[in-house]
RODO-2510 file (C-alpha; in nm, 4 decimals, decimal comma):
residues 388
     n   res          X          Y          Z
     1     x     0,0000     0,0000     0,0000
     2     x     0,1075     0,3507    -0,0812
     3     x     0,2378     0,5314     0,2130
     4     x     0,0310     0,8722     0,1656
     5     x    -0,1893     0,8845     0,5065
     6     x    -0,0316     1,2105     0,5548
     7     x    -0,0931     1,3469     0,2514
     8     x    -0,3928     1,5820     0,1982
     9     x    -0,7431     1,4261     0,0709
    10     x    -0,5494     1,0577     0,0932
    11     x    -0,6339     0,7623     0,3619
    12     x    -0,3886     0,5436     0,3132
    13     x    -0,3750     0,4736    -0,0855
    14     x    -0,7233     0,5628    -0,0705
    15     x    -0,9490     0,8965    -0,1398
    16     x    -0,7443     1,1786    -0,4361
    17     x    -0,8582     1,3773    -0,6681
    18     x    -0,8678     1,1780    -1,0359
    19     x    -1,0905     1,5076    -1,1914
    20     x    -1,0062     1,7161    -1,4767
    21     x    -0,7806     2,0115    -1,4268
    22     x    -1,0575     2,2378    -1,4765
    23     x    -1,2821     2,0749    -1,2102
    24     x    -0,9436     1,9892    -1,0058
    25     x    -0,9292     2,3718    -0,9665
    26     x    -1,2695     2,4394    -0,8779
    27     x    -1,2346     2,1656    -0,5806
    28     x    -0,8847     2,3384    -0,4843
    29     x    -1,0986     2,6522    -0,4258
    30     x    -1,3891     2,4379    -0,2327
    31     x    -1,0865     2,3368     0,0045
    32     x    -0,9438     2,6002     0,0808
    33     x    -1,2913     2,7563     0,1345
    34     x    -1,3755     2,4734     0,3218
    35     x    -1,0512     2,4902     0,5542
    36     x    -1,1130     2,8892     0,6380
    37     x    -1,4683     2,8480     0,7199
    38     x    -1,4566     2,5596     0,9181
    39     x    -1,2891     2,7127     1,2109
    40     x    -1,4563     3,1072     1,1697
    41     x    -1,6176     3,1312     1,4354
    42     x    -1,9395     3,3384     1,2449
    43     x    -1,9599     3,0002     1,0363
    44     x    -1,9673     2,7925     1,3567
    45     x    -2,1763     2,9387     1,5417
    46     x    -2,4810     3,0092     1,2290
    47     x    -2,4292     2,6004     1,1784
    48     x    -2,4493     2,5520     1,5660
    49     x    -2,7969     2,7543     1,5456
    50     x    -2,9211     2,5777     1,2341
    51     x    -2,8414     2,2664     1,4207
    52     x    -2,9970     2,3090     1,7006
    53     x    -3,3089     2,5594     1,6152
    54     x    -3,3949     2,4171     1,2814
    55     x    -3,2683     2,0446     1,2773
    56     x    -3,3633     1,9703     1,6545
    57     x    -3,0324     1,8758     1,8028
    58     x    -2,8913     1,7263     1,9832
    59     x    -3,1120     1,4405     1,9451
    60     x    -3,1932     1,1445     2,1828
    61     x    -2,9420     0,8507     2,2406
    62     x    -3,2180     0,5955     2,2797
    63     x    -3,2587     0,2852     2,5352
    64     x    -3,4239     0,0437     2,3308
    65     x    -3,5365    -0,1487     2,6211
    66     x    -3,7796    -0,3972     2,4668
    67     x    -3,5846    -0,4535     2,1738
    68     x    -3,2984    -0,5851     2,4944
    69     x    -3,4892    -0,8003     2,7027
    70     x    -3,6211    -0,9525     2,3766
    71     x    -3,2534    -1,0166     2,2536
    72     x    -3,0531    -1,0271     2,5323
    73     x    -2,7175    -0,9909     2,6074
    74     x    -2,5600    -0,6739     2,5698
    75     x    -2,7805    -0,3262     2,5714
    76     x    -2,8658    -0,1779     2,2800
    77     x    -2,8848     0,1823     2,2579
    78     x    -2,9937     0,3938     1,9797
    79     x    -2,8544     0,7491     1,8229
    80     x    -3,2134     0,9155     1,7002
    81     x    -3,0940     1,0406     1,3317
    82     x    -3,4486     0,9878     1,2733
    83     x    -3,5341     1,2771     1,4995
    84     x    -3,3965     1,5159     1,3109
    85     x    -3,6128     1,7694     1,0753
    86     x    -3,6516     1,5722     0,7131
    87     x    -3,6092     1,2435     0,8894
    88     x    -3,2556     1,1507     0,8537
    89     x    -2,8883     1,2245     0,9114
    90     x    -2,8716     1,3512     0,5619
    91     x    -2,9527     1,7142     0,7092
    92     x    -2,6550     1,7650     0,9115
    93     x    -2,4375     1,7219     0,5949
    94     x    -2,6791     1,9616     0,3992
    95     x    -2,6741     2,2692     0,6227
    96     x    -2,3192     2,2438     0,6661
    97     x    -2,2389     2,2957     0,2733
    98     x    -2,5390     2,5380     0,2098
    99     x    -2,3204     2,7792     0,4168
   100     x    -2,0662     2,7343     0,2907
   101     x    -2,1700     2,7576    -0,0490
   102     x    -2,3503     3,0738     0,0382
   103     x    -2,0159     3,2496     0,1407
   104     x    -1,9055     3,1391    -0,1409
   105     x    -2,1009     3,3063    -0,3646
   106     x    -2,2842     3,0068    -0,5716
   107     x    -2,6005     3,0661    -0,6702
   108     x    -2,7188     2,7376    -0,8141
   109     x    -2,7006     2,3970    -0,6373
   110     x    -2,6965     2,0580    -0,7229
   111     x    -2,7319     1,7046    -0,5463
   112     x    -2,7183     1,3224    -0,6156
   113     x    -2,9695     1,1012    -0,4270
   114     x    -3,0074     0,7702    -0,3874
   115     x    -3,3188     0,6962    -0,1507
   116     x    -3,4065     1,0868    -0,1564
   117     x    -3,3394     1,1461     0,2166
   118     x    -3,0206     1,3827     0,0670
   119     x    -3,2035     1,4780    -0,1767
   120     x    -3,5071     1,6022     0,0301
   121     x    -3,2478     1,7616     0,2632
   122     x    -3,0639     1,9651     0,0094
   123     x    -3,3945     2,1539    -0,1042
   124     x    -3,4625     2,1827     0,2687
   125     x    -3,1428     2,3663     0,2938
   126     x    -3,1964     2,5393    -0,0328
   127     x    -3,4928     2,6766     0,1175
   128     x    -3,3804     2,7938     0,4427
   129     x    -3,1152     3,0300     0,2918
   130     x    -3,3609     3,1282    -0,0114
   131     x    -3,2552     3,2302    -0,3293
   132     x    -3,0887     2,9209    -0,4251
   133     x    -3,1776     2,6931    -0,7907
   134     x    -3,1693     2,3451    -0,6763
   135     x    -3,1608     2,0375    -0,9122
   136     x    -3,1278     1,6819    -0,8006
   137     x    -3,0253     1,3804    -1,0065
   138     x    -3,2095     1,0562    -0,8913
   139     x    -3,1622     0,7528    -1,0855
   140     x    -3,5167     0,6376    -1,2700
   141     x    -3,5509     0,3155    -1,1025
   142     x    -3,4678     0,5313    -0,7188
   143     x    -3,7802     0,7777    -0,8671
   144     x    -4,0317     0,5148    -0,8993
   145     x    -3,9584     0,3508    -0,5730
   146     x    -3,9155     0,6753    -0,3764
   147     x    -4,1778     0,8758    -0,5489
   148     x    -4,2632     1,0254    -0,1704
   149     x    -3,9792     1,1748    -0,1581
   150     x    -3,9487     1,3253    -0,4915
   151     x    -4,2654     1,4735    -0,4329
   152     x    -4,1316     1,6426    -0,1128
   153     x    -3,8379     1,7126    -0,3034
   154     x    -4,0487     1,9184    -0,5311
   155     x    -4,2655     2,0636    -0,3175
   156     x    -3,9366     2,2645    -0,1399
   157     x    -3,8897     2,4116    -0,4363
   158     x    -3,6162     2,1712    -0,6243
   159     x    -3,6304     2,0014    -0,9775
   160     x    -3,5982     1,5980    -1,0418
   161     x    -3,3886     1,4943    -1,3162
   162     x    -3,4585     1,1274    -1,3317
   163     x    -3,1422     0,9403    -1,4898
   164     x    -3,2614     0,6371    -1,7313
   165     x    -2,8553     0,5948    -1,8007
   166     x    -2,7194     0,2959    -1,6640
   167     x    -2,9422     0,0938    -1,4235
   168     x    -3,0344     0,3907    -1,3494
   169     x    -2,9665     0,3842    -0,9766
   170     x    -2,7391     0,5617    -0,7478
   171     x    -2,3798     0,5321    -0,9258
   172     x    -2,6066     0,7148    -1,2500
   173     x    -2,6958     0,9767    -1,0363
   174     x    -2,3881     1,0721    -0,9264
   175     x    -2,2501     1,0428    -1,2942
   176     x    -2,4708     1,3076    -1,3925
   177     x    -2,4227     1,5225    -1,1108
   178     x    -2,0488     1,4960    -1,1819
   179     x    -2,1187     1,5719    -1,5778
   180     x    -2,3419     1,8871    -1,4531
   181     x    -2,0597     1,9984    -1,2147
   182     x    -1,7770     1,9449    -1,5147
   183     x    -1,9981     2,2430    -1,7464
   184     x    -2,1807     2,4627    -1,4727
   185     x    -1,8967     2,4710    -1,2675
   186     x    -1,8591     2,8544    -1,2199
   187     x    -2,2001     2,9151    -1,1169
   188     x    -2,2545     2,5746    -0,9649
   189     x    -2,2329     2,4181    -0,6292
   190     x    -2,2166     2,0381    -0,5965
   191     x    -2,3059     1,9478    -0,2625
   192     x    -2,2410     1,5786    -0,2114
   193     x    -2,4831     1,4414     0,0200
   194     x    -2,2342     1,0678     0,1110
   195     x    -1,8531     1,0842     0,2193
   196     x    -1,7445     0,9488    -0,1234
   197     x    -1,5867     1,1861    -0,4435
   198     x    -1,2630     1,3600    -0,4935
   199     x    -1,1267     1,5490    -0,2418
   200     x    -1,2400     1,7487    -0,0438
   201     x    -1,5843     1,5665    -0,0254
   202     x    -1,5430     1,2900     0,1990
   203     x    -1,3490     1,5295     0,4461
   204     x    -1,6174     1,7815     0,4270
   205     x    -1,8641     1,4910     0,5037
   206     x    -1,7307     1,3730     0,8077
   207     x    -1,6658     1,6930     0,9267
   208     x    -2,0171     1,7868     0,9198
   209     x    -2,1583     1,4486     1,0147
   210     x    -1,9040     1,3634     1,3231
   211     x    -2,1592     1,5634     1,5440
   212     x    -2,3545     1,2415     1,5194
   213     x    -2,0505     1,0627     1,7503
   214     x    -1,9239     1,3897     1,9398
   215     x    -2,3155     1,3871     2,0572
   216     x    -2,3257     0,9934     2,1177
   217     x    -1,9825     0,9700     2,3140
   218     x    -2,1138     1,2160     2,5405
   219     x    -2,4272     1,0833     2,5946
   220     x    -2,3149     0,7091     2,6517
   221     x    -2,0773     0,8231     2,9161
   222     x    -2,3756     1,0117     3,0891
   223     x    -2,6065     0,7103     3,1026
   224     x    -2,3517     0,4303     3,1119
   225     x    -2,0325     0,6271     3,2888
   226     x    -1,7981     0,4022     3,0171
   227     x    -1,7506     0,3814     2,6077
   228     x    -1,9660     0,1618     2,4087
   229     x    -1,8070    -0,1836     2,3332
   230     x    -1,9638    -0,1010     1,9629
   231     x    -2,0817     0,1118     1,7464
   232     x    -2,2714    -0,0249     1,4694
   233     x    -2,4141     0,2104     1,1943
   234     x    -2,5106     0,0565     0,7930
   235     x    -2,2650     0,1710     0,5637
   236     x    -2,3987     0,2218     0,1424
   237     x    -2,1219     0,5540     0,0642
   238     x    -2,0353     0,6042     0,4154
   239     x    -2,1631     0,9398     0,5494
   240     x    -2,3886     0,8055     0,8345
   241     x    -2,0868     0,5841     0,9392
   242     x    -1,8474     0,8126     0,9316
   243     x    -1,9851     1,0514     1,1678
   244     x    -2,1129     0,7725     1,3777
   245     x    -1,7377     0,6441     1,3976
   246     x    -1,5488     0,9694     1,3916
   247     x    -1,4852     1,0537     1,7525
   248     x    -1,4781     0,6964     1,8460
   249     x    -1,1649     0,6291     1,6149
   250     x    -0,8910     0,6884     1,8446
   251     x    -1,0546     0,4992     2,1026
   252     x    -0,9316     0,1164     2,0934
   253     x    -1,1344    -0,0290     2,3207
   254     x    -1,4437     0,0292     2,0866
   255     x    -1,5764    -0,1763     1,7836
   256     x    -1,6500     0,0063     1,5214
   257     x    -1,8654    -0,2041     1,2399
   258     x    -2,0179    -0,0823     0,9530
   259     x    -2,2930    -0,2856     0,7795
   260     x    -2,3413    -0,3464     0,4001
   261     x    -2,6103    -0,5288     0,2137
   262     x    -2,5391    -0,8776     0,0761
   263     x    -2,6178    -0,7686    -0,2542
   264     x    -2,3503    -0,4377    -0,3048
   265     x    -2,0677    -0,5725    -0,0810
   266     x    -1,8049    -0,2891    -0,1384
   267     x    -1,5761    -0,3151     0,1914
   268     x    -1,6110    -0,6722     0,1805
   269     x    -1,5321    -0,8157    -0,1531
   270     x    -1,4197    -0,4466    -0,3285
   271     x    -1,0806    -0,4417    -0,5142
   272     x    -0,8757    -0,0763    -0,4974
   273     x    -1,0079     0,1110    -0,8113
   274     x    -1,1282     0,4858    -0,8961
   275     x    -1,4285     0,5597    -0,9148
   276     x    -1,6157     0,8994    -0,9409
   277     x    -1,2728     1,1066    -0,9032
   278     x    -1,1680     0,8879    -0,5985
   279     x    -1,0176     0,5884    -0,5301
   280     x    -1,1431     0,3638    -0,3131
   281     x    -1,2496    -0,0484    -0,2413
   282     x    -1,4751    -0,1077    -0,5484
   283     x    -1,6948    -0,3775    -0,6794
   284     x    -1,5592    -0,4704    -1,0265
   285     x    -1,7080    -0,6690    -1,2989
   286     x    -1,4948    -0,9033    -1,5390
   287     x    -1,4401    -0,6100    -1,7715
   288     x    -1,2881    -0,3755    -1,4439
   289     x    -1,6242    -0,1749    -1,4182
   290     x    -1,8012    -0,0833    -1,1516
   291     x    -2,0006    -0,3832    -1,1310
   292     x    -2,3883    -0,3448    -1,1181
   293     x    -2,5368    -0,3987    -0,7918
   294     x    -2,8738    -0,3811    -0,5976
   295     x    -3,0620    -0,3702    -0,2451
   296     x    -3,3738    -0,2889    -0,0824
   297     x    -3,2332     0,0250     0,1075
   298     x    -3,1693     0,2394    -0,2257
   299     x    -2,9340     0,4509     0,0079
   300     x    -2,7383     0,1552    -0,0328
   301     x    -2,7120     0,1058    -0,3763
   302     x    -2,3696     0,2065    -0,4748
   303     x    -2,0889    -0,0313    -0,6044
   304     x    -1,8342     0,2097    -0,4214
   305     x    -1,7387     0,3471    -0,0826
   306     x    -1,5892     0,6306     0,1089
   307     x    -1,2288     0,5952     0,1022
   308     x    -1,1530     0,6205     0,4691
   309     x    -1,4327     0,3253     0,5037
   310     x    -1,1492     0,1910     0,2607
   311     x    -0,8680     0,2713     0,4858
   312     x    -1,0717     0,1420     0,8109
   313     x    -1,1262    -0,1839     0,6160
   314     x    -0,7925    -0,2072     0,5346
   315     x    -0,6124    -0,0961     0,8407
   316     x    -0,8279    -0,2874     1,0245
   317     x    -0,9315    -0,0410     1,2468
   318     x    -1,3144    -0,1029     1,1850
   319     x    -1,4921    -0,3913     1,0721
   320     x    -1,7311    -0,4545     0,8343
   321     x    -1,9881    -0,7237     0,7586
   322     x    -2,3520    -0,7810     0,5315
   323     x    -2,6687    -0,8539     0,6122
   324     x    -2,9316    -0,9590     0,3239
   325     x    -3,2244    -0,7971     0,2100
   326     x    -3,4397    -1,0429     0,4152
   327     x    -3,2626    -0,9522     0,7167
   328     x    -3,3144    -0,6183     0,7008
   329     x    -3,6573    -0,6740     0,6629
   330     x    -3,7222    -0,8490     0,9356
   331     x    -3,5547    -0,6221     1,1384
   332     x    -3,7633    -0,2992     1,0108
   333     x    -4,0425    -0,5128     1,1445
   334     x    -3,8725    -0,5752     1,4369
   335     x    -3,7976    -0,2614     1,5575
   336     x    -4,1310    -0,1075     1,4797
   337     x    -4,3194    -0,3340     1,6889
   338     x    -4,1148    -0,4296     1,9712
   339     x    -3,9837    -0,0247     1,9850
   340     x    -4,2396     0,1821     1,8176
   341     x    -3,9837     0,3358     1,5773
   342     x    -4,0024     0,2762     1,2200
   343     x    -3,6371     0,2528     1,0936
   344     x    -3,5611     0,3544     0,7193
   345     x    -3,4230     0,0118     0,5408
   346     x    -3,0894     0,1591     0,5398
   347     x    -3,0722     0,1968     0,9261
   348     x    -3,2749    -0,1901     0,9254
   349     x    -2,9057    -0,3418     0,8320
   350     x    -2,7749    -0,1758     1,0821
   351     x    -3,0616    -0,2647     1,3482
   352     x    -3,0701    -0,6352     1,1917
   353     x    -2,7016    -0,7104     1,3094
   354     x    -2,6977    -0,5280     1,6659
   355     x    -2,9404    -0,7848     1,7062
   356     x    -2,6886    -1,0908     1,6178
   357     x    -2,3860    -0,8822     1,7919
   358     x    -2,6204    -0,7727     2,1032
   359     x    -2,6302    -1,1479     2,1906
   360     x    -2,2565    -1,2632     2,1884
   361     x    -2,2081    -0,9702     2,4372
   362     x    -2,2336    -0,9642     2,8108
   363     x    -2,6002    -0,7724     2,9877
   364     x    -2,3305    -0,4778     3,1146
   365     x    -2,1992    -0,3935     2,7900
   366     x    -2,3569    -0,1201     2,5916
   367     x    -2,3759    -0,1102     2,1692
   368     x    -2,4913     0,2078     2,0029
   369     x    -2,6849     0,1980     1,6469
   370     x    -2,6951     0,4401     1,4440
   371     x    -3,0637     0,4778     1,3027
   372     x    -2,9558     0,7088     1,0386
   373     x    -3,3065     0,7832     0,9500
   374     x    -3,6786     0,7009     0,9425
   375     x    -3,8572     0,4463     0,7644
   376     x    -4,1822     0,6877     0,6182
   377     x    -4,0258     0,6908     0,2691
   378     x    -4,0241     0,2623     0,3153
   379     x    -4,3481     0,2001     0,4121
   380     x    -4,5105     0,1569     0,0891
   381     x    -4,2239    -0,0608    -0,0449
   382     x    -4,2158    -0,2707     0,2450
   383     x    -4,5981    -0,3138     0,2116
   384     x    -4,5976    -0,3865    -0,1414
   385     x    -4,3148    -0,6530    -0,0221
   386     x    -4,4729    -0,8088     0,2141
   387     x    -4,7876    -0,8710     0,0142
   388     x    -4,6078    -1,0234    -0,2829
***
């Protein structure tokens, strides 16, 4: 492996900037915008208001109590992303680049979204600062199957491109986005909703999302007075992971595990390749392309991940295992009767192997899962499931 952990927008061999010279310069200028605003403390403190006045932070760290006895073993706590206005941890991400592209002077934005939760909170954010063109590029099949959300999407005020290229799914989305950035670029702000593209994206990810574990950490000493043995959040480009993990990183003692689907294993069967501007652990097909791939959760759906999920894997510093489509479903079923809380599918992986992981540990340790959003957008899927 190449040693460049040092080296700026690099996690290991992992993460770069594999763009065009044109759009490499536009991204140097999103760093170093990024890098001066993220310690002014006028920037901090309008984000630290939007977070906590508009999004509803900081939001519960959950005993799921029920969901415990019924297991057993070790106690299963649960970080609320749900809570949060639009329903997700997708929001956090949003508000923190809507600022910033607002200093910046852009006056048009644009998104890729895979199950519409980034979507939906990138014309929430649009919104709130007014003034602001928003277009969003969905793949076709992600449309049809998330029409709820595209709705909401356009009621804030945004415009749908469906993308038929491709399968039409995430990776297609993104494409386009990235195509869109390439000729608008000057008036244009891409704001990347997972921790995956050329640098400076997944930094500027985690940076915003790592309020999700500076808010847990704090809140699992309160209750339990010790550090999680755990944390456990599903993992499709990595930003809900990622800022579940972040502050937990440099502490040994705890597990960090990220959760896939069976059907788009990236961490666990990826090979090192670039993809979207980035290098990263990749599903490949024969031909060395990104190799088509599907799940339930369409925030899932990408053939790629973030490349410090690649250096985690790879370091071994986090773990990272699947669960099938099944599973998840029974856990979304799971959790809504035996909790009341109706997880999205994404956050359903995620629930589905706390449950497995909850019982190999002893009553007095303590797992946190990330819920990294609600399941509202699911419910007609899952019903349309379950009836078939």
């Amino acid at each position: 492996m190449e040693n460049r952990t040092m080296e700026k927008g690099y996690f290991g061999e992992f993460g770069g900037s594999f763009v065009p010279e044109d759009l490499k310069n536009v991204l140097n200028v999103l760093d170093e915008n990024f890098e001066t605003y993220k310690n002014d403390p006028e920037f901090i403190k309008e984000f630290n208001y939007y977070m906590k006045e508009y999004i509803g932070r900081e939001n519960p760290l959950t005993y799921a109590e029920n969901l415990t006895r019924q297991v057993g073993g070790a106690k299963i706590y649960l970080k609320r992303e749900d809570l949060n206005h639009t329903g997700a941890h997708k929001i956090n991400n949003a508000i923190g680049q809507i600022l910033l592209a607002k200093r910046m002077g852009a006056t048009r934005i644009i998104a890729e979204t895979g199950a519409g939760q980034h979507g939906v909170a990138t014309a929430t954010a649009c919104a709130i600062v007014g003034g602001m063109e928003c277009t969003i590029y969905m793949g076709k099949l992600d449309t049809e199957r998330q029409a709820l959300n595209v709705f909401r999407m356009e009621l804030l005020g945004a415009k749908v491109v469906p993308v038929d290229k491709g399968q039409g799914r995430l990776k297609d989305a993104v494409d386009e986005a990235l195509n869109d950035l390439v000729a608008n670029y000057k008036t244009t702000f891409y704001l990347l909703g997972s921790a995956v593209g050329p640098h400076p994206f997944p930094t500027m990810v985690k940076h915003f999302q790592s309020i999700i574990s500076e808010e847990s950490k704090k809140q699992i000493l309160e209750k339990e007075g010790k550090l999680p043995r755990a944390v456990v959040a599903c993992a499709g480009g990595g930003s809900n992971a990622i800022g579940a993990f972040a502050h937990y990183i440099d502490e040994k003692s705890v597990r960090l595990i990220g959760v896939e689907p069976a059907e788009a294993p990236s961490l666990t069967e990826g090979t090192p390749a670039v993809i979207h501007g980035f290098k990263c652990l990749t599903l490949l097909d024969e031909n060395g392309e990104p190799q088509p791939t599907y799940s339930i959760a369409a925030g899932l759906d990408y053939p790629g991940i973030g490349p410090e999920h690649s250096y985690l894997k790879t370091t071994n510093r986090a773990e990272y295992v699947t669960v099938t489509g099944q599973e998840a479903l029974e856990a979304f079923q799971t959790l809504s009767k035996v909790e009341g809380i109706i997880p999205a599918l994404e956050s359903s992986h995620a629930i589905a192997y706390a449950i497995k992981l909850a019982k190999e540990l002893d009553q007095d340790d303590a797992i946190i899962v990330n819920l990294s959003g609600r399941g509202d957008k699911d419910v007609e899927q899952v019903y349309k499931m379950l009836q078939s």
